[in-house]
The first five atom37 places (N, CA, C, CB, O) and aatype in JSON, in Angstrom:
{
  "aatype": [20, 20, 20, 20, 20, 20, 20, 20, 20, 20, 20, 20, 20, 20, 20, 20, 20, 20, 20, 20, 20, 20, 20, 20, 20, 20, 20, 20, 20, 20, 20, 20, 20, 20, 20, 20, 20, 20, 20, 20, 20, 20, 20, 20, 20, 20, 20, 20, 20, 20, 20, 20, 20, 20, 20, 20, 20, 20, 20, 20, 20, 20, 20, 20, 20, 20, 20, 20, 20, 20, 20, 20, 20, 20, 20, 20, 20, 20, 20, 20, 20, 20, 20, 20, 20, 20, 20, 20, 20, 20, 20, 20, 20, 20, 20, 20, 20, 20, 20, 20, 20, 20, 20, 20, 20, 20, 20, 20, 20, 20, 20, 20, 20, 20, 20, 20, 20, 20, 20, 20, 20, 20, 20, 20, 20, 20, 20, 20, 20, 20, 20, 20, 20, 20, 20, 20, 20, 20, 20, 20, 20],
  "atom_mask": [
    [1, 1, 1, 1, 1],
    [1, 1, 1, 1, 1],
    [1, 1, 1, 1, 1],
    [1, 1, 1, 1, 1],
    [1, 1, 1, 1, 1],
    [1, 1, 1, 1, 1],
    [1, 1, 1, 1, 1],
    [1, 1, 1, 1, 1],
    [1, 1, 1, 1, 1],
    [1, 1, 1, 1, 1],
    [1, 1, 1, 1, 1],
    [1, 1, 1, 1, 1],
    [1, 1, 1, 1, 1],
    [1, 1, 1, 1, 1],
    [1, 1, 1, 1, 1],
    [1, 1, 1, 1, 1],
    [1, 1, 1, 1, 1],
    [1, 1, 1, 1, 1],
    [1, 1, 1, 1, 1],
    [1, 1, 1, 1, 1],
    [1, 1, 1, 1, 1],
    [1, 1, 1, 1, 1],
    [1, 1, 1, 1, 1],
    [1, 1, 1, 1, 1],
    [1, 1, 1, 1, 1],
    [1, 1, 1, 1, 1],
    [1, 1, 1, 1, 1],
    [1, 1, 1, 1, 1],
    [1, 1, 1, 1, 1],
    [1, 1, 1, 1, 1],
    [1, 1, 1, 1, 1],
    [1, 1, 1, 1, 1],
    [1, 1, 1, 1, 1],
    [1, 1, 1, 1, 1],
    [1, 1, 1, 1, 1],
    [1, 1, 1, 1, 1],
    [1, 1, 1, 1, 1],
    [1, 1, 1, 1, 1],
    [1, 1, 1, 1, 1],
    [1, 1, 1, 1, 1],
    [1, 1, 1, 1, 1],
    [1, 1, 1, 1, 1],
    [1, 1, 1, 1, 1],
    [1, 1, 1, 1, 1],
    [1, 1, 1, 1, 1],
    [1, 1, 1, 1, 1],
    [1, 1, 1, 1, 1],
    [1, 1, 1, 1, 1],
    [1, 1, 1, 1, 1],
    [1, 1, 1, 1, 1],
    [1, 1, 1, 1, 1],
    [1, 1, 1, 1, 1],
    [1, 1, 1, 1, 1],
    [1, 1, 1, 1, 1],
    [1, 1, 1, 1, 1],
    [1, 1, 1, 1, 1],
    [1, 1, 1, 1, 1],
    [1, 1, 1, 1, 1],
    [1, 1, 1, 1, 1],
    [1, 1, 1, 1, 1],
    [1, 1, 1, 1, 1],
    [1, 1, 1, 1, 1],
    [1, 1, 1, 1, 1],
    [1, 1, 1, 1, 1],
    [1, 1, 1, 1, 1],
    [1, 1, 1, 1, 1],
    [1, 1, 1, 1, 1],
    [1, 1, 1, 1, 1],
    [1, 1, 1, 1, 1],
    [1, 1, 1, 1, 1],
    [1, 1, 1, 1, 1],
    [1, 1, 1, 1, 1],
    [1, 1, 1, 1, 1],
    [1, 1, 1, 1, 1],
    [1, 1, 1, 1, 1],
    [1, 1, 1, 1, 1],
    [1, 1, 1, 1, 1],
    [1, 1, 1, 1, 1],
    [1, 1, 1, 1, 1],
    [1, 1, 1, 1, 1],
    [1, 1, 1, 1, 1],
    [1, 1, 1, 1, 1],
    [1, 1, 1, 1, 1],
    [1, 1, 1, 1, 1],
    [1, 1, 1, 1, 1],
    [1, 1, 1, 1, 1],
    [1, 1, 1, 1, 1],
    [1, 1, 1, 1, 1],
    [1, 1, 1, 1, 1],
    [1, 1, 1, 1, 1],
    [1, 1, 1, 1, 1],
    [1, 1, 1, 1, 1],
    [1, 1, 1, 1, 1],
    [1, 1, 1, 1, 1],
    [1, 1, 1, 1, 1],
    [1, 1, 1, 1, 1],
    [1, 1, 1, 1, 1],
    [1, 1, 1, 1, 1],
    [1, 1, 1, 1, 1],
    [1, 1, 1, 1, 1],
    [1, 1, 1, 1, 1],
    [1, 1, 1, 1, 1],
    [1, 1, 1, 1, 1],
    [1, 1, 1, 1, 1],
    [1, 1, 1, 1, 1],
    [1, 1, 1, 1, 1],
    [1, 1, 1, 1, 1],
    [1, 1, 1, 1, 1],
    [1, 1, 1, 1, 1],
    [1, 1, 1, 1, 1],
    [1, 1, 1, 1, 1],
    [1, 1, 1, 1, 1],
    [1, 1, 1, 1, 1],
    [1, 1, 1, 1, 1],
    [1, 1, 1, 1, 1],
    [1, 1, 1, 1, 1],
    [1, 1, 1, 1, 1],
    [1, 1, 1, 1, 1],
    [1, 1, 1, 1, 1],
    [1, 1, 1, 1, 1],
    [1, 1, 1, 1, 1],
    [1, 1, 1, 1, 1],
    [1, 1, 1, 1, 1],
    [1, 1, 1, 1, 1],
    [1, 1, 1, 1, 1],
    [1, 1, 1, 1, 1],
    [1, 1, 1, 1, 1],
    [1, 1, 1, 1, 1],
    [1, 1, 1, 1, 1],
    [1, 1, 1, 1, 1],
    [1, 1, 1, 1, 1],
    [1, 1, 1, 1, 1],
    [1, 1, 1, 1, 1],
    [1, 1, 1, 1, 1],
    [1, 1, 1, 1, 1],
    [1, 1, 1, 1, 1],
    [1, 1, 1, 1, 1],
    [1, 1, 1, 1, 1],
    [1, 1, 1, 1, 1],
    [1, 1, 1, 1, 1],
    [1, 1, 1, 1, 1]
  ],
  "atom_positions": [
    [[123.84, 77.94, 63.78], [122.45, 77.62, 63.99], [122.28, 77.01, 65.38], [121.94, 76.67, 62.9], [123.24, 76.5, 65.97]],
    [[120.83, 77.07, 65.99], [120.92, 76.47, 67.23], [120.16, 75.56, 67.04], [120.67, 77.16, 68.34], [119.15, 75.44, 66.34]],
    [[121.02, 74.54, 68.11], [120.04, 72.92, 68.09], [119.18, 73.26, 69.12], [120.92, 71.21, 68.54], [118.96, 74.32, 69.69]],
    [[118.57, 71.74, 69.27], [116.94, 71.86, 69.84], [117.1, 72.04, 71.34], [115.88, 70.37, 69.53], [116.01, 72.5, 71.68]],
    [[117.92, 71.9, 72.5], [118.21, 72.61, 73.72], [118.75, 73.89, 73.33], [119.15, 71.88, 74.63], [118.38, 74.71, 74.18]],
    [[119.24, 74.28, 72.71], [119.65, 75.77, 72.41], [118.37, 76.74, 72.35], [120.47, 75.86, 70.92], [118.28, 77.75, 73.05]],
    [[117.5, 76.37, 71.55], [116.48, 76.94, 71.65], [115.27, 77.12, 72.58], [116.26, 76.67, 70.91], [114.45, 78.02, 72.45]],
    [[115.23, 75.87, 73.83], [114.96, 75.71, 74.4], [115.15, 76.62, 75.62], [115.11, 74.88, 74.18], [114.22, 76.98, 76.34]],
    [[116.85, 77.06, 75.85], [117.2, 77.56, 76.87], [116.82, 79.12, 76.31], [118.68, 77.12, 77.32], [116.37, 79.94, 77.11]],
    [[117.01, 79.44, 75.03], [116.3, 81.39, 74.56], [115.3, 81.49, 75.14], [115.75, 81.91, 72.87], [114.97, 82.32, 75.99]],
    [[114.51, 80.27, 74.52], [113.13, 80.75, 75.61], [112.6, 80.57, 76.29], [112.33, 80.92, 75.56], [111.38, 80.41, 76.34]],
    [[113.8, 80.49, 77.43], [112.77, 80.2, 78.71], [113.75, 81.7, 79.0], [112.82, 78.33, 80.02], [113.32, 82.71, 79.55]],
    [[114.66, 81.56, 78.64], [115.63, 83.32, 79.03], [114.99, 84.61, 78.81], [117.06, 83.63, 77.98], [115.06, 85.53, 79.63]],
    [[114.11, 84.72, 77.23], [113.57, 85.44, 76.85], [112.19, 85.59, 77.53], [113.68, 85.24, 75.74], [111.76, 86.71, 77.81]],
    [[111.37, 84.23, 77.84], [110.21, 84.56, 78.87], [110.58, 84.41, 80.48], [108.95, 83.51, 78.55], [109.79, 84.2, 81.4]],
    [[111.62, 84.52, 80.52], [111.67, 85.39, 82.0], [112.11, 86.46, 82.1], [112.33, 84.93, 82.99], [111.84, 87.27, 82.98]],
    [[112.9, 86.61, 81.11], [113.1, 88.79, 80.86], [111.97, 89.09, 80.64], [114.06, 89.67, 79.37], [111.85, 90.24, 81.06]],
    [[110.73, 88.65, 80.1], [109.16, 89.08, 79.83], [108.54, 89.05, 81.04], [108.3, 88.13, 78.84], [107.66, 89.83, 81.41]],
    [[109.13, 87.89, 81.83], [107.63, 88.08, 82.65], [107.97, 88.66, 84.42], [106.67, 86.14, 82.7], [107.18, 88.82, 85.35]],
    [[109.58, 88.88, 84.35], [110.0, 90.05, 85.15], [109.83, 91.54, 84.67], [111.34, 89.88, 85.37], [109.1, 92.31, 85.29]],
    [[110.33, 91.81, 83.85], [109.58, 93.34, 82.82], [108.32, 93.37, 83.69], [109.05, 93.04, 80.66], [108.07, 94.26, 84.5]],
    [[107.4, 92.07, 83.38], [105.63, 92.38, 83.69], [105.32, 92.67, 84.71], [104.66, 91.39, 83.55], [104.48, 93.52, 85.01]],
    [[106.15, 91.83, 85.62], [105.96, 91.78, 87.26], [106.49, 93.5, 87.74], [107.2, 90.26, 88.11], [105.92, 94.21, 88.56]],
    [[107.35, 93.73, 87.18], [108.01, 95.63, 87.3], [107.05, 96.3, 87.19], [109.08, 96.36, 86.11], [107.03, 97.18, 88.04]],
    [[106.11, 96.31, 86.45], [105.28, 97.45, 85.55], [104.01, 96.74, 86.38], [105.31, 97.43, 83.41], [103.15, 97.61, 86.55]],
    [[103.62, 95.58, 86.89], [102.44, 95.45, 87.61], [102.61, 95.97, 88.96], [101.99, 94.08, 87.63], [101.65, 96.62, 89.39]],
    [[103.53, 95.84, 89.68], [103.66, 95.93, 90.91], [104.24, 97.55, 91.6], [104.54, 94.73, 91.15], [105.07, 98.36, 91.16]],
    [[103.59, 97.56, 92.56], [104.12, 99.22, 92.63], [103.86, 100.45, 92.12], [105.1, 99.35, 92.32], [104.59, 101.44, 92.05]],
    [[102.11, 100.15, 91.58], [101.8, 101.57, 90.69], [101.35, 102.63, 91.68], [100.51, 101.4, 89.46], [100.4, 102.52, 92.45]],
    [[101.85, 103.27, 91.6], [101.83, 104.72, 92.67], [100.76, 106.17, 91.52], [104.28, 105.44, 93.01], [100.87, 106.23, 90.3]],
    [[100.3, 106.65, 91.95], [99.98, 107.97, 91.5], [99.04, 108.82, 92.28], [99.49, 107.86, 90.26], [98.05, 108.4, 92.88]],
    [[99.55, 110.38, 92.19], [98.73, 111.33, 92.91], [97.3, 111.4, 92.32], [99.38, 112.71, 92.89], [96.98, 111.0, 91.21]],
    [[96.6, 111.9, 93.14], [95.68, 111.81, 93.23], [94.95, 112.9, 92.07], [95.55, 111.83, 94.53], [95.56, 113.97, 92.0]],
    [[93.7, 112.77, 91.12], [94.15, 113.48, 89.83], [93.34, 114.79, 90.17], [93.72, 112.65, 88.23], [92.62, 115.19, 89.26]],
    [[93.34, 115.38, 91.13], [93.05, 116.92, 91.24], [94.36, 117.5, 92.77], [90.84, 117.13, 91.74], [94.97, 116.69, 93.48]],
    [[94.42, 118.49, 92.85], [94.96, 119.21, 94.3], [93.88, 119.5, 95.19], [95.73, 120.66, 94.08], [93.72, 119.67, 96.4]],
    [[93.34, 119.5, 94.38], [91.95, 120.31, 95.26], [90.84, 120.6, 94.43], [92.29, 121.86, 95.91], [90.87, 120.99, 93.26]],
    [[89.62, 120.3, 95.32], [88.29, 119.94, 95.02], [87.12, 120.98, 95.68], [88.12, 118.46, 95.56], [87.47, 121.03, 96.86]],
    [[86.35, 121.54, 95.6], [85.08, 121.69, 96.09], [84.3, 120.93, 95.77], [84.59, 122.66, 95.91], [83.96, 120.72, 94.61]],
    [[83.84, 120.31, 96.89], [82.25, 119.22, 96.6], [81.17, 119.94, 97.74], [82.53, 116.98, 97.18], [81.41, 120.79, 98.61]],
    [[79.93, 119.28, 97.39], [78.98, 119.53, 98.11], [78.87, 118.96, 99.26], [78.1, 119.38, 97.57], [79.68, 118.04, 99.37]],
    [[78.05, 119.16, 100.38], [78.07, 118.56, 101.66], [78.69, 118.93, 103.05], [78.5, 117.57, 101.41], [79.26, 120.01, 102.97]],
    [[78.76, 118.43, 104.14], [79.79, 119.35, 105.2], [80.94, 118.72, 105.3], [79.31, 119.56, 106.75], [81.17, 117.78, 104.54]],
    [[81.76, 119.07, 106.15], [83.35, 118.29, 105.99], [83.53, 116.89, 106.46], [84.5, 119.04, 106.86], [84.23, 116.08, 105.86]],
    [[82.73, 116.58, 107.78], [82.45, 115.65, 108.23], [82.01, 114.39, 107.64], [81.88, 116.03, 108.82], [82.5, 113.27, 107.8]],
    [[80.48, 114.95, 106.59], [80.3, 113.92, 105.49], [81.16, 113.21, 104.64], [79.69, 114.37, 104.73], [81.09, 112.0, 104.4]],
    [[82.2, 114.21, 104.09], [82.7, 114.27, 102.81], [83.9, 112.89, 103.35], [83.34, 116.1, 102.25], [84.22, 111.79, 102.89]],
    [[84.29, 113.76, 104.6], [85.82, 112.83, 105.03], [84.76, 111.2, 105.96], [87.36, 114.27, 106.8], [85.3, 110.13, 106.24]],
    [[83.92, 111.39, 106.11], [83.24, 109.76, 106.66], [83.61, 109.18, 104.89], [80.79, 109.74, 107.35], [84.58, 108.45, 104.65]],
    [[82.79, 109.59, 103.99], [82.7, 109.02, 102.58], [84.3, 108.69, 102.32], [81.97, 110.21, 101.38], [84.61, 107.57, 102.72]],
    [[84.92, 109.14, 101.97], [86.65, 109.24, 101.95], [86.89, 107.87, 102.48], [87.48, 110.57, 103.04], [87.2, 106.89, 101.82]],
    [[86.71, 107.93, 103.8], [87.07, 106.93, 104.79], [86.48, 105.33, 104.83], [86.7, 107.58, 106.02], [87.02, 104.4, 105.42]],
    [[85.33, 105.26, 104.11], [84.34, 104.29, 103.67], [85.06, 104.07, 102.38], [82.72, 104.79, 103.58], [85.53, 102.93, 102.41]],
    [[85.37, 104.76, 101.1], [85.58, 104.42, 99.71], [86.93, 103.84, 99.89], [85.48, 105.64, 98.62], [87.22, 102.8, 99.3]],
    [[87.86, 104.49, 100.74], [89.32, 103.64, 100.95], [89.38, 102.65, 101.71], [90.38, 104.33, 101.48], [90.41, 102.01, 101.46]],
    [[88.69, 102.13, 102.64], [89.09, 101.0, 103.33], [89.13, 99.96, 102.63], [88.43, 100.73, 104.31], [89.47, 98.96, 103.25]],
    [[88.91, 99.84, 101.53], [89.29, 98.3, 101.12], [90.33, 98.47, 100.24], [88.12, 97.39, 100.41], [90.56, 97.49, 99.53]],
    [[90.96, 99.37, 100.12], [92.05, 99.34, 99.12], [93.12, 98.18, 99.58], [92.77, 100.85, 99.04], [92.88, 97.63, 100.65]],
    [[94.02, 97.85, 99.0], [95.23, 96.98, 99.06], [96.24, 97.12, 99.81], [95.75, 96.91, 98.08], [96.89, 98.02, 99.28]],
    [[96.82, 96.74, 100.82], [98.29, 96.84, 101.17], [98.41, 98.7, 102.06], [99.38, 96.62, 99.32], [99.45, 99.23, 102.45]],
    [[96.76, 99.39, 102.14], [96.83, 100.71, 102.38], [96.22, 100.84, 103.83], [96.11, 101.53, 101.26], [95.22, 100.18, 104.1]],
    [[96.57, 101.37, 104.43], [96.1, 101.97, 106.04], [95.35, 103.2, 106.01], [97.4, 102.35, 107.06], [95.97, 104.26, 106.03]],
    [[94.18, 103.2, 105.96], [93.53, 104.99, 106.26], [93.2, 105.6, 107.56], [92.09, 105.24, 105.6], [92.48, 104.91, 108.29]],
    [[93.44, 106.36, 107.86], [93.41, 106.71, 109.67], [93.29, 108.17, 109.32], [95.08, 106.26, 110.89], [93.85, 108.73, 108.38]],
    [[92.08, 108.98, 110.63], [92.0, 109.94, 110.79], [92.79, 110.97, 112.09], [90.91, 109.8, 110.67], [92.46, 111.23, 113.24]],
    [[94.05, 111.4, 111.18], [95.09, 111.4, 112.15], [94.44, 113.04, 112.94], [96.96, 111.36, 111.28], [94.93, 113.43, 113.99]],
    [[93.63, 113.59, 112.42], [93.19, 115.34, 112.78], [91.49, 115.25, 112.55], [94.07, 116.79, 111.37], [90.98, 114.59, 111.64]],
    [[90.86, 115.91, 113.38], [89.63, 115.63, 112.89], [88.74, 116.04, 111.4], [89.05, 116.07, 113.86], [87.61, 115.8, 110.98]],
    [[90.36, 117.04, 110.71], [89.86, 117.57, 109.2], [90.36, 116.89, 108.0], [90.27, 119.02, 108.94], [90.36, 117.37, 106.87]],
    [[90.82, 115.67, 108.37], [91.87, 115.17, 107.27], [91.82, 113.97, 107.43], [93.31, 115.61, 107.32], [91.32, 113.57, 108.49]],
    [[92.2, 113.23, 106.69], [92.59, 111.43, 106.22], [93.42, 111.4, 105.85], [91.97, 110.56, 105.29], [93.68, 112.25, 105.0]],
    [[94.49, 110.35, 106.23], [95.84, 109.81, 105.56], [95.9, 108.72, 105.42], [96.97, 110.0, 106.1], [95.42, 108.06, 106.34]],
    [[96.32, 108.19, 104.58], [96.42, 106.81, 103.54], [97.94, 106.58, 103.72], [95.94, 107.08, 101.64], [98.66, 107.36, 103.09]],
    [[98.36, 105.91, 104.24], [99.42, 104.99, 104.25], [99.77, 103.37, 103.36], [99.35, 104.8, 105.54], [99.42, 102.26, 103.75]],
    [[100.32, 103.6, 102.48], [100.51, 102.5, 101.56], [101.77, 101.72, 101.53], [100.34, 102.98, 100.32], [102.84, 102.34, 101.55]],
    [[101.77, 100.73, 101.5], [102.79, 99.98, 102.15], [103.08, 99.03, 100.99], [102.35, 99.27, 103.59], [102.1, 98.36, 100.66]],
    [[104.25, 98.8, 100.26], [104.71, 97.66, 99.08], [106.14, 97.38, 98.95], [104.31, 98.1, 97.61], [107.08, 97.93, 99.54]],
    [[106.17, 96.58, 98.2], [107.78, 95.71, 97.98], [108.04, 96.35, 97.01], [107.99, 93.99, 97.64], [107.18, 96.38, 96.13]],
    [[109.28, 97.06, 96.81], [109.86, 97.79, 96.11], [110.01, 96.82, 94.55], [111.17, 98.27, 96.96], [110.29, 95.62, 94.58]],
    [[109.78, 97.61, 93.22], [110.72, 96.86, 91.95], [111.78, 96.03, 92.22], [111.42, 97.81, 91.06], [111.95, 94.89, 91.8]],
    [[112.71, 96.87, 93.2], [114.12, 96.57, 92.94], [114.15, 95.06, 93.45], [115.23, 97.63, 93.75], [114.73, 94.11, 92.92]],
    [[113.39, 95.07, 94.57], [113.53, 93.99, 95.53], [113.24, 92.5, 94.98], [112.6, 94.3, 96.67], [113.77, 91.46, 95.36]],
    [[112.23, 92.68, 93.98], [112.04, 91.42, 93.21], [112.61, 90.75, 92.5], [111.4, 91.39, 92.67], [112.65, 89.53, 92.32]],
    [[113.51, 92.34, 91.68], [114.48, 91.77, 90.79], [115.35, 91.22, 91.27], [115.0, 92.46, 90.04], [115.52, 90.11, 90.78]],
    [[116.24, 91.56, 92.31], [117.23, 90.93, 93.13], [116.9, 90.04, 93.7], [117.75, 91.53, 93.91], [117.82, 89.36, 94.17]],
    [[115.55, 89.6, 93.95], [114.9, 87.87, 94.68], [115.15, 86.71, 93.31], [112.53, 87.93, 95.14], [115.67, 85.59, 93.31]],
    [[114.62, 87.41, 92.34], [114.84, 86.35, 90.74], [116.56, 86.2, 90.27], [113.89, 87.37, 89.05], [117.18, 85.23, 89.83]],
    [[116.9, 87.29, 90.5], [118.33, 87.35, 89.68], [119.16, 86.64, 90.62], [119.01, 88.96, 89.32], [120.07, 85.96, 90.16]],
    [[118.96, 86.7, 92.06], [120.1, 86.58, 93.23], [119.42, 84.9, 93.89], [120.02, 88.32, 94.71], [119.96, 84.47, 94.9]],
    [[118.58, 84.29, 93.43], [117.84, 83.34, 94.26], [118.66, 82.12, 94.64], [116.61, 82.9, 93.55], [119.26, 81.57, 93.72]],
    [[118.73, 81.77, 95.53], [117.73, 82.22, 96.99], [117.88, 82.7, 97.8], [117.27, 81.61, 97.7], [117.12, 82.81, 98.76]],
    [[119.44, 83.32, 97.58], [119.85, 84.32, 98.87], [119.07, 85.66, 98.43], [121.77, 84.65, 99.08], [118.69, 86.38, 99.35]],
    [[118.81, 86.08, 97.15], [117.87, 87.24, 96.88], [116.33, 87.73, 97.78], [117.48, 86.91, 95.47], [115.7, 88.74, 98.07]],
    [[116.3, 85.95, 97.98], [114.73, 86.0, 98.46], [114.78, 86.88, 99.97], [114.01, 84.16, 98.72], [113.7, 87.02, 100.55]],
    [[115.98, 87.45, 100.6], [115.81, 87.99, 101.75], [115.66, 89.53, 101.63], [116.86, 87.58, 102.59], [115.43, 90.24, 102.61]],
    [[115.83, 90.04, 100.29], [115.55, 91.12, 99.69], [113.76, 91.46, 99.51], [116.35, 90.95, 98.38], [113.4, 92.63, 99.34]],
    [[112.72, 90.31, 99.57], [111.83, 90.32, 99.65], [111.39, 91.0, 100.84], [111.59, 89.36, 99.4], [110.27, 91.49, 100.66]],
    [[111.9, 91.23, 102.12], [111.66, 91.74, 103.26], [111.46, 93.11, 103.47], [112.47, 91.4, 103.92], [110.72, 93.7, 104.26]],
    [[112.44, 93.58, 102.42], [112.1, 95.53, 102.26], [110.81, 95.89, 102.16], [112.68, 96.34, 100.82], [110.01, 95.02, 101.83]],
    [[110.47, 96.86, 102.37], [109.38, 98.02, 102.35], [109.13, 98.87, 101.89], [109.2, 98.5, 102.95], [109.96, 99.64, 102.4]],
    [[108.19, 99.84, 100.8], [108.58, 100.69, 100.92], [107.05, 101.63, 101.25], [109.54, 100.86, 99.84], [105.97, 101.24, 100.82]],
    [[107.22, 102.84, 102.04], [105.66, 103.23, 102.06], [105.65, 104.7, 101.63], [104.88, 103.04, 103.63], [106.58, 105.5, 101.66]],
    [[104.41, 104.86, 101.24], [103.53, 105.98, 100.48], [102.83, 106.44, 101.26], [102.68, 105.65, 99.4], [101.98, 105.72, 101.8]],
    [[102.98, 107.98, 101.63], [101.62, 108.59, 102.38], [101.04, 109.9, 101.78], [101.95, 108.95, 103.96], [101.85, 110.79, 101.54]],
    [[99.39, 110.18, 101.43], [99.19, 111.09, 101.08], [98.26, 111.71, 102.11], [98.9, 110.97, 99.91], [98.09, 111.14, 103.18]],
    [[97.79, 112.61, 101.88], [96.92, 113.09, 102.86], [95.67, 113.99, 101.99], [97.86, 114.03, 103.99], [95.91, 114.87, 101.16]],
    [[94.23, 113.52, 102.42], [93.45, 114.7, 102.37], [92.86, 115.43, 103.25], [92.71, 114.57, 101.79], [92.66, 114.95, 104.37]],
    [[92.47, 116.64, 102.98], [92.36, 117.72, 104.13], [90.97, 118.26, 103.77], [93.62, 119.0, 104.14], [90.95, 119.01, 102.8]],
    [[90.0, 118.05, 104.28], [88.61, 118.79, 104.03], [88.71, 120.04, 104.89], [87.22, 117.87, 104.48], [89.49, 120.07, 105.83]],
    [[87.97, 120.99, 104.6], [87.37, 122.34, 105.51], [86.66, 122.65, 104.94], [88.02, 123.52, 105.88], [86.9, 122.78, 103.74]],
    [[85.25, 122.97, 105.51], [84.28, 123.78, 105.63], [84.19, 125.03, 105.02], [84.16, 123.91, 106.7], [84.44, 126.05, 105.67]],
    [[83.76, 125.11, 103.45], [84.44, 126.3, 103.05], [83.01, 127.42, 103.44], [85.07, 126.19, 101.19], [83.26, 128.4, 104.14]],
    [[81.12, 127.13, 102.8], [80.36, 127.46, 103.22], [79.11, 126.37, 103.47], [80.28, 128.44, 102.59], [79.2, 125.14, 103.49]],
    [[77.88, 127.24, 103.67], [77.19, 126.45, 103.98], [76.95, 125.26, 102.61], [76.09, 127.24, 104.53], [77.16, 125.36, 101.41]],
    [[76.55, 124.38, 103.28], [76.73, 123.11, 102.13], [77.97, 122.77, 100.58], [75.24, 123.25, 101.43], [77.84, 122.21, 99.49]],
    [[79.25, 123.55, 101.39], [80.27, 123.44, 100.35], [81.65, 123.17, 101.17], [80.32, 124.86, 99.4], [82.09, 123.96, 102.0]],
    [[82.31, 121.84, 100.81], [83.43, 121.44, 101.68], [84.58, 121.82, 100.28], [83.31, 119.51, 102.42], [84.22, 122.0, 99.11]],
    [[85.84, 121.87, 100.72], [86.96, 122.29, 99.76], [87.92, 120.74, 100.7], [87.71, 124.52, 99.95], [88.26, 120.3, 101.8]],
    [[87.94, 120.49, 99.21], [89.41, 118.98, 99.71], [90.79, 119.58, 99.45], [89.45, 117.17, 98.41], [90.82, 120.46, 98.58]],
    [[91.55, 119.37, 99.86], [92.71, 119.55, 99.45], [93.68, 117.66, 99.71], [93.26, 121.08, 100.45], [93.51, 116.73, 100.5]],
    [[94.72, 117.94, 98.47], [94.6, 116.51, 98.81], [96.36, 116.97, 97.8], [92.84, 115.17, 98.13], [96.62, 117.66, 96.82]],
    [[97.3, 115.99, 98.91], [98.8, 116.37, 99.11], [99.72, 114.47, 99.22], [98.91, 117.6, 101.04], [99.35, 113.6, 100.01]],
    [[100.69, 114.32, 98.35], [101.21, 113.39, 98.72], [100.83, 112.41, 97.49], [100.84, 113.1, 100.1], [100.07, 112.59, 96.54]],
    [[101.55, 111.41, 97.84], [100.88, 109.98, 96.49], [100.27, 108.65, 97.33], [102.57, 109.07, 95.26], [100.63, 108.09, 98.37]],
    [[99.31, 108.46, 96.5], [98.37, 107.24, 97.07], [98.43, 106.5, 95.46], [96.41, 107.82, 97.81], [98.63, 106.83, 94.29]],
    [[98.05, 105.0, 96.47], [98.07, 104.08, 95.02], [96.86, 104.21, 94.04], [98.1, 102.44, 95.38], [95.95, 104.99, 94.31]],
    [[96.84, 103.5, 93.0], [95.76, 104.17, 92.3], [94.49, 103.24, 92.43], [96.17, 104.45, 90.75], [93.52, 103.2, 91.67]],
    [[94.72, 102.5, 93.6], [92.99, 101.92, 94.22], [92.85, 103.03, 94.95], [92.74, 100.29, 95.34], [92.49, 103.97, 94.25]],
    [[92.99, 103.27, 96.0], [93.21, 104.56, 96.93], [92.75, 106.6, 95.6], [95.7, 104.26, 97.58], [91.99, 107.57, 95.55]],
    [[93.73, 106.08, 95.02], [93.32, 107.44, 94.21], [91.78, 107.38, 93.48], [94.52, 107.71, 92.93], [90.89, 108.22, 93.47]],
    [[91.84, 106.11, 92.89], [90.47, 105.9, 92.14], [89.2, 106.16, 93.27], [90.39, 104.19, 91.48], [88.18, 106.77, 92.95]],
    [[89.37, 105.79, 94.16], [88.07, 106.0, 95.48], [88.22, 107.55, 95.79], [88.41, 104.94, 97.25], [87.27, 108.22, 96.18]],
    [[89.08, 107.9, 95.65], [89.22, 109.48, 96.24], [88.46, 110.53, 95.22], [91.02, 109.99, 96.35], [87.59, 111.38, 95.44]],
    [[89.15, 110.14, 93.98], [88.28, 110.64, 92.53], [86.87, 110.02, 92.29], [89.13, 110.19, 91.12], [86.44, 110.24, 91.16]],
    [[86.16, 109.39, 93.02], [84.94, 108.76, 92.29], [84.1, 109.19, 93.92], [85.12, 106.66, 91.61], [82.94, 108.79, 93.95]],
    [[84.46, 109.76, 94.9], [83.88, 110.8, 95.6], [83.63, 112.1, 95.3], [84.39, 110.89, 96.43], [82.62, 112.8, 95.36]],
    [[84.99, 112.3, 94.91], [84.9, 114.14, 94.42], [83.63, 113.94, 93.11], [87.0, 115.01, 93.47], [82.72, 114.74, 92.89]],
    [[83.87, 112.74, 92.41], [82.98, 112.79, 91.27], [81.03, 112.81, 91.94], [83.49, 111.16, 90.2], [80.04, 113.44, 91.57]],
    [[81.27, 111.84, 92.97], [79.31, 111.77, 93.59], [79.29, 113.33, 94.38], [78.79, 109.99, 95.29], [78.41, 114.02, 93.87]],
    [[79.51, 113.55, 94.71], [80.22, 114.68, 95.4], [79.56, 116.4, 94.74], [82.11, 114.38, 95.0], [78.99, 117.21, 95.48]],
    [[79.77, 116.57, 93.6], [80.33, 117.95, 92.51], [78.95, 117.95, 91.83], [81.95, 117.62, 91.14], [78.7, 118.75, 90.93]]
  ]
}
């Protein structure tokens, strides 16, 4: 049976295997973007200004118009691994905090006809970044 520090030390063991688990599964959610490609209404110009307006406030993400037909989202985060090895390894772990890791997707508008742009959209963005990308195509269609 365990005495009363015995039990003490389970759970603080057991709620930090919980609340590293949490920190894993919060941090670092990545996903493509939930179409390949879109036709929306409007000209290309519009479509990618809107794009460029709905992502700038995303998190930890860079949007830049690297071509005058396209947007790229650059996303920038601290890897899973890196945290775990800051908690498990501390405090020499904590220099593991310094890694990087980045995400780039890209969308590509063109002019398909009059008042109809076609997105094409390549790569993984986070899902603040994806959610703005999908809730254009959605005002958009």
């Amino acid at each position: 049976m365990l005495a009363g520090n015995e039990w003490l030390i389970v759970l603080v063991v057991v709620g930090s295997i919980g609340a590293l688990v949490w920190l894993m599964l919060s941090v670092g959610s990545s996903s493509p973007a939930g179409v390949s490609a879109a036709q929306v209404h409007g000209n290309a110009d519009d479509v990618l200004r809107d794009l460029q307006l709905a992502t700038a406030g995303a998190k930890n993400t860079v949007t830049r118009r690297d071509t005058p037909d396209s947007l790229t989202a650059v996303w920038t985060h601290t890897p899973g691994w890196a945290i775990v090895v800051a908690v498990l390894l501390f405090p020499i772990g904590l220099i593991a905090l310094v890694s990087r890791t980045s995400e780039v997707g890209t969308v590509f508008v063109n002019q398909e006809s009059d008042g109809i742009a076609r997105m094409q959209i390549a790569g993984v963005f986070n899902s603040t970044t994806s959610a703005a990308i999908n809730a254009v195509i959605k005002s958009r269609s």
